[in-house]
C-alpha positions, -999 to +999 in steps of 0.1 A: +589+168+492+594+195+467+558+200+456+549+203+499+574+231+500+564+244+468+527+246+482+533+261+517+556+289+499+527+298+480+498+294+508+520+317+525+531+341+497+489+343+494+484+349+529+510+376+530+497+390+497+460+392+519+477+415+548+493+435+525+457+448+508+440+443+538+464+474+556+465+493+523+499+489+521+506+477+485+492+497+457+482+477+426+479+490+392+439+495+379+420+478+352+423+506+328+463+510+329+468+470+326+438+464+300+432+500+287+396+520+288+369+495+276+340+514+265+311+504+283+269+519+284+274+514+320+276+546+339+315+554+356+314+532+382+343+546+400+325+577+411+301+554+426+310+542+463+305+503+471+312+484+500+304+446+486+342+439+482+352+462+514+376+441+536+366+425+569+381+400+593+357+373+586+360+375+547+399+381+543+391+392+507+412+415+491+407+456+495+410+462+458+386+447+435+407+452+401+433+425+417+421+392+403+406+412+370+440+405+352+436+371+358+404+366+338+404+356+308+394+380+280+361+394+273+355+381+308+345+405+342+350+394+373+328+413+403+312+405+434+274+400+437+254+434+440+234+435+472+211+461+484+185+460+506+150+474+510+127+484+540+090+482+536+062+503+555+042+488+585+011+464+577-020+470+591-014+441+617+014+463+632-001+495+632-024+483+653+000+467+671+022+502+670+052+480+665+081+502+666+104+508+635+136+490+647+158+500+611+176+532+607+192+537+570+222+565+556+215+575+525+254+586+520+271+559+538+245+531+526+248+518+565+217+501+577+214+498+614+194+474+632+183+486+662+168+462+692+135+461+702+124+484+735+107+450+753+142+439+757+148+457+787+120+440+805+126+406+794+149+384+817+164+365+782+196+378+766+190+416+752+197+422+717+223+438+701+227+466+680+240+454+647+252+478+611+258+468+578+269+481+547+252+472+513+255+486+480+226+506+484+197+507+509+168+518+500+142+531+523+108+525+518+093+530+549+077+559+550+070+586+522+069+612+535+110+612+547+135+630+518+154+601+512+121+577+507+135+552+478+102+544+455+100+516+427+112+538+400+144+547+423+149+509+429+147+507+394+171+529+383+199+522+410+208+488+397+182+475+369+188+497+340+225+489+351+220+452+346+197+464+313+228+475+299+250+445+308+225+422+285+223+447+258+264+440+260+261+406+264+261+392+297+241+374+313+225+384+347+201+376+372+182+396+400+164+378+427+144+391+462+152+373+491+136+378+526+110+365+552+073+360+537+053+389+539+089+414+537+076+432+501+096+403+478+067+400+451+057+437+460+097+450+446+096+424+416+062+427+402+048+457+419+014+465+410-004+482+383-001+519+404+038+510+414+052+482+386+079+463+400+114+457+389+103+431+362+077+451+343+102+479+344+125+463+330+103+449+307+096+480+289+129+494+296+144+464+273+116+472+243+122+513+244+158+504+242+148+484+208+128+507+195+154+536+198+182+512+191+167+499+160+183+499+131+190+477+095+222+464+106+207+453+142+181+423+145+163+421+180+150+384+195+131+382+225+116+352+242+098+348+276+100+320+301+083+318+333+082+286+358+078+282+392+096+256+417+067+243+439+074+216+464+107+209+444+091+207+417+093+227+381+056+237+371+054+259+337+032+287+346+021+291+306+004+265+304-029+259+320-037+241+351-035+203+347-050+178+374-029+160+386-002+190+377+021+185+350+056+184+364+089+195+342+121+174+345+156+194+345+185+188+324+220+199+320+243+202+291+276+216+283+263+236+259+234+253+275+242+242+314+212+238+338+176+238+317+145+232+321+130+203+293+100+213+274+095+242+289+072+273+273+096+295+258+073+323+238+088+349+213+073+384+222+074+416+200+065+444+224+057+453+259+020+438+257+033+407+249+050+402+278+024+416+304-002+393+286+020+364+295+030+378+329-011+378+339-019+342+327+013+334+348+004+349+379-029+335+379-013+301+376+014+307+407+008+290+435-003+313+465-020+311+503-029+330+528-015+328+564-014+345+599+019+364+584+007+370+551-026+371+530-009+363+497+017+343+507+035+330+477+041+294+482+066+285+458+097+303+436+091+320+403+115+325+379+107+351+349+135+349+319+137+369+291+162+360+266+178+385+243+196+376+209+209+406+187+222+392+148+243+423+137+256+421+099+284+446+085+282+456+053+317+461+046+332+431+061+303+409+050+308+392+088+278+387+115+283+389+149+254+372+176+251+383+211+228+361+234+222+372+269+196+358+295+179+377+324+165+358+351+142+377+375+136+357+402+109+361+432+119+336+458+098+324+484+097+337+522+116+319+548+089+314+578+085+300+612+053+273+620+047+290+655+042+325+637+019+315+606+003+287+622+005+267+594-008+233+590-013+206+566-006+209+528+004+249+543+032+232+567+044+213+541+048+240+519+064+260+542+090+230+550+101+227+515+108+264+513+130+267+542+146+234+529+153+253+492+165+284+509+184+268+537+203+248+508+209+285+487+222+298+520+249+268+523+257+274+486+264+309+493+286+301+521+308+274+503+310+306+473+314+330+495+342+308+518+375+325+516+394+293+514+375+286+481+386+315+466+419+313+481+425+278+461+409+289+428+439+311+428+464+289+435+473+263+409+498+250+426+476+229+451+472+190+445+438+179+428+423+162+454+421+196+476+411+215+449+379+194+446+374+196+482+375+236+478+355+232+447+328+214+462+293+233+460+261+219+468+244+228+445+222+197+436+207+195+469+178+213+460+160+224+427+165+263+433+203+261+436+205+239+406+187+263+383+204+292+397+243+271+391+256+297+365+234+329+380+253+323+414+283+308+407+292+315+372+291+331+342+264+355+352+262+394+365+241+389+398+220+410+419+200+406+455+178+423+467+174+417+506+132+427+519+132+432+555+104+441+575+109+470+599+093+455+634+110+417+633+141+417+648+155+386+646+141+376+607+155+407+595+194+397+614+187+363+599+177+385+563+207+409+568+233+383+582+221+368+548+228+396+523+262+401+543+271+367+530+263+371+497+275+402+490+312+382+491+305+358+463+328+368+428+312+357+398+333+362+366+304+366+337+320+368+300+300+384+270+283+356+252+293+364+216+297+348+184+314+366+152+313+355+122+333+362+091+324+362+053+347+334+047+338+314+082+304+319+070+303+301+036+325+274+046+300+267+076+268+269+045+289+250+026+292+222+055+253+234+056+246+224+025+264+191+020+251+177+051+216+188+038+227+167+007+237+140+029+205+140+047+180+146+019+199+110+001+192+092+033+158+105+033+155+095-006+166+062+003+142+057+031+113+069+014+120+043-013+132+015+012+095+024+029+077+028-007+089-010-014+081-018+020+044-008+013+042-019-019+054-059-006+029-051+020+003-043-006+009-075-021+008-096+008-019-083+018-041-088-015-033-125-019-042-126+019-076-114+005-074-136-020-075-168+005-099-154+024-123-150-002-117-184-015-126-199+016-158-176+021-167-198-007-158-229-003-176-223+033-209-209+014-211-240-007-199-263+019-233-247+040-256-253+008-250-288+003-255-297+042-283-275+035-294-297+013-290-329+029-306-319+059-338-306+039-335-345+023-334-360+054-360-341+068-388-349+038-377-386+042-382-384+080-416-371+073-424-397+050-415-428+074-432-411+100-470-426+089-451-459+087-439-458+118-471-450+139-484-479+122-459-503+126-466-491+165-502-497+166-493-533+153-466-543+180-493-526+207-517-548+194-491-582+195-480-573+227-512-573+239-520-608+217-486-622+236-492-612+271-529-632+265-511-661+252-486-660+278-518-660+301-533-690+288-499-710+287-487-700+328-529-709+335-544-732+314-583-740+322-584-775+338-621-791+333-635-817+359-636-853+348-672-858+354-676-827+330-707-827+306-709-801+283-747-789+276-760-780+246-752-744+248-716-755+257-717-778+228-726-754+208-697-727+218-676-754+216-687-767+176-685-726+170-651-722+186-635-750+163-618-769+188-630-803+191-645-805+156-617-831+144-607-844+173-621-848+210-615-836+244-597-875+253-578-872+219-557-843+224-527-836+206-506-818+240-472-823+215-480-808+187-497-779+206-468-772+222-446-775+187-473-747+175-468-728+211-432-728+206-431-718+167-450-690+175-426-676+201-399-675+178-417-657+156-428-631+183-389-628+191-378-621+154-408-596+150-393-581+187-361-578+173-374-561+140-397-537+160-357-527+182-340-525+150-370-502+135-369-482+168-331-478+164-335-461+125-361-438+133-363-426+171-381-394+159-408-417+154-416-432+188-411-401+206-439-385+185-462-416+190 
């Protein structure tokens, strides 16, 4: 009950304190009669008139800027985003359209005025309206030939050796174009080589300010970054061309917030450096051409320069380190499909850059939401509105993730809003924009470490015995890994050793079958001879069998009344049969008896001749 009370007393205390500023009627003491003079490089700002923090209904911010500076903590500034915007001249296309110029700019007030186009007045759709805002400064480079014409070198020098001077103190900043594509974005940060742009300006500015500033007690770093976000996707633009493309992942620590991992971060030692590094990354960037522009930059770059200054007195024997980073970034234009007729890998391109900047533009509104700001006053609200209040989206696309501390943060910011000067309604989208982002406060703190004589040795000290520390765990690897080896070794030669032990028992394993094949062999040849014999004989008994066979199925009967002749008698006495005994007195028994006798012996000398076949095969094939 207390704590509900407690909160509404101070919602409304805030709310009252908001009227009060609003109607000028409470007067607040300045910076420099709470905090004193703080010596800055930074011209007086005072005489210089600014409307980013002016009061409005829709904002309910307070009149006076110095109110929440008290409340920072120290070595801390608290400001609202710088905003300006800049005009281009007509293209060719509308020239010979003779599009009217529908922008008027005061140089004194900084009002820009949008005026509506004259086809309103035939057109049966709603008219336009006439719309002013107020910017920091507006810049009008439209035409030339007009007094108050604002060239690169005035752009230049309204807010970037401003911002020059804030990293040379230690802050960090960022600067980046916004606009519809083909508005002069790339045209006001990189210019040409006639009309450089705001990053080779300040490019050179940073390296004549080291060269004048130098000095034995000063020591200047500078490295160079450059990356491009294509498709929501990181792409390091020193590098070369890969195919497929090499893609970088994104990190975040609480030591170095939002980074990029492995990306190219070169040291540089003068001005040439960096343009060297500035072509090989433009020639990697990712542009097209469409019906709205001819070198339509399809993705957004981001070109950081990081400064580090070691400074070392003397005569307190102390260091102190500033470290400030500069992102320069060249954002994409926001387009419509029905006016660059894009298609394919072009509309898809185009999709993911309105996605990226439609996501910036919510992030901007949730910064620049008075509510917001209202409860990062109060500490009195419970914790579970305070995240609600808190609540950015900034993870909802690549771009507003890198850009976390440069818009939100601990980071002097910058916009520059392009607007082209015959588009009514992208250049109330552009302004409406700006108008937005001019509301956001960023409180940016000087990034600085000093160091005393004593801090200093006791941190070498700590230096050294951790190098100690390290260089006896190293010792003990290397010997741990030397013993390691060295068992390896061994192992390794008595594996050897086995192997070439059996390499020789296999060699003289292969000689003796070597040798018993080569025995075998000769004593094949030999029983070879021996064998074709041995054939020719059982051919010949084979053929002796089948006749005796013959003979013994068909005997030859003779007739009874049978007389041999002479001649017969003859063959007969030759033959041998009949000489002991005759024709009537033979012996049928004992012929058989002889018969059958010498059929078993044809069946052993069978069996022998299969048992010979059986040993030597290589024989009977070859015969």
């Amino acid at each position: 009950m207390y704590r509900n009370l407690q909160w509404r007393f101070d919602e409304l205390y805030i709310d009252l304190l908001d009227d009060f500023l609003e109607r000028g009627q409470l007067l607040l003491p300045s910076v420099d009669d709470m905090m004193g003079t703080r010596a800055s490089t930074t011209p007086d700002m005072r005489s210089y008139h600014t409307t980013a923090s002016a009061p409005s209904l829709r904002s309910r911010t307070p009149a006076l800027e110095d109110t929440e500076r008290p409340m920072t903590p120290g070595g801390s500034d608290a400001g609202n985003v710088k905003v300006v915007v800049r005009v281009r001249k007509f293209l060719r296309r509308e020239l010979d359209k003779r599009s009217p110029c529908l922008i008027r700019m005061n140089a004194e007030t900084q009002e820009t005025q949008l005026y509506p186009p004259p086809q309103d007045a035939q057109s049966n759709r709603r008219p336009h309206e006439e719309k002013s805002f107020t910017f920091d400064r507006s810049f009008w480079s439209h035409n030339d030939t007009d007094p108050h014409f604002a060239g690169q070198s005035e752009v230049y020098a309204s807010f970037g050796e401003e911002f020059l001077d804030h990293n040379f103190d230690g802050y960090h900043t960022c600067i980046f174009a916004y606009g519809q594509t083909g508005s002069g974005k790339s045209y006001t940060m990189m210019g040409t080589l006639d009309q450089p742009g705001l990053i080779p300006r300040t490019c050179r500015g940073l390296f004549e300010r080291i060269e004048a500033e130098q000095n034995s007690a000063i020591t200047y770093n500078v490295h160079v970054s450059y990356f491009e976000i294509y498709n929501e996707h990181v792409k390091d633009l020193l590098t070369p061309r890969t195919t497929p493309p090499t893609y970088l992942k994104i990190r975040e620590s609480k030591s170095d917030g939002v980074y990029v991992q492995n990306l190219t971060d070169e040291p540089v030692r003068c001005y040439e450096d960096i343009e060297r590094l500035m072509k090989v990354g433009d020639m990697n960037r990712t542009t097209a051409s469409t019906k709205m522009n001819d070198t339509s930059s399809r993705s957004h770059a981001v070109f950081t320069l990081t400064l580090k200054q070691i400074q070392h007195d003397i005569a307190t024997d102390s260091t102190i380190e500033r470290l400030a980073r500069m992102r320069l970034v060249d954002l994409a234009g926001s387009e419509r499909a029905n006016r660059t007729e894009a298609t394919g890998q072009r509309l898809r391109e185009g999709g993911n850059i309105n996605q990226s900047l439609t996501t910036l533009g919510r992030v901007i509104a949730a910064l620049a939401d008075p509510k917001r700001q209202k409860a990062n006053r109060m500490s009195a609200l419970p914790n579970q509105q305070r995240r609600r209040a808190e609540v950015v989206p900034y993870r909802d696309s690549v771009l507003t993730w890198l850009l976390k501390d440069s818009l939100g943060g601990n980071s002097k910011t910058a916009m520059v809003a392009c607007i082209s000067p015959g588009d009514y309604e992208e250049t109330l989208s552009t302004l409406r924009y700006a108008d937005q982002a001019k509301r956001i406060c960023t409180k940016a703190h000087v990034n600085q470490d000093a160091v005393s004589a004593a801090e200093r040795d006791a941190k070498i000290m700590e230096m050294q015995e951790t190098i100690k520390a390290l260089q006896l765990s190293v010792n003990a690897a290397a010997v741990r890994k030397r013993d390691e080896v060295d068992r390896a070794r061994d192992e390794l030669e008595d594996y050897q050793r086995q192997v070439t032990k059996m390499q020789r028992a296999m060699e003289e394993s292969r000689a003796v079958s070597d040798v018993k094949i080569r025995a075998l062999t000769l004593e094949v040849d030999e029983l070879r001879p021996a064998n074709a014999a041995l054939q020719v004989e059982i051919e010949a008994l084979r053929r002796h069998l089948s006749l005796a066979v013959g003979e013994l199925r068909n005997p030859i009967v003779l007739p009874e009344n049978y007389e041999a002749t002479d001649d017969e008698a003859d063959e007969g006495s030759d033959s041998g049969v009949g000489d002991s005994v005759d024709g009537d007195c033979f012996d049928h028994g004992g012929w058989q008896e002889d018969v059958d006798d010498l059929m078993r012996e044809l069946g052993m000398f069978k069996r022998k001749v299969m048992d010979d076949r059986e040993r030597f095969p290589h024989g009977e094939v070859e015969g």
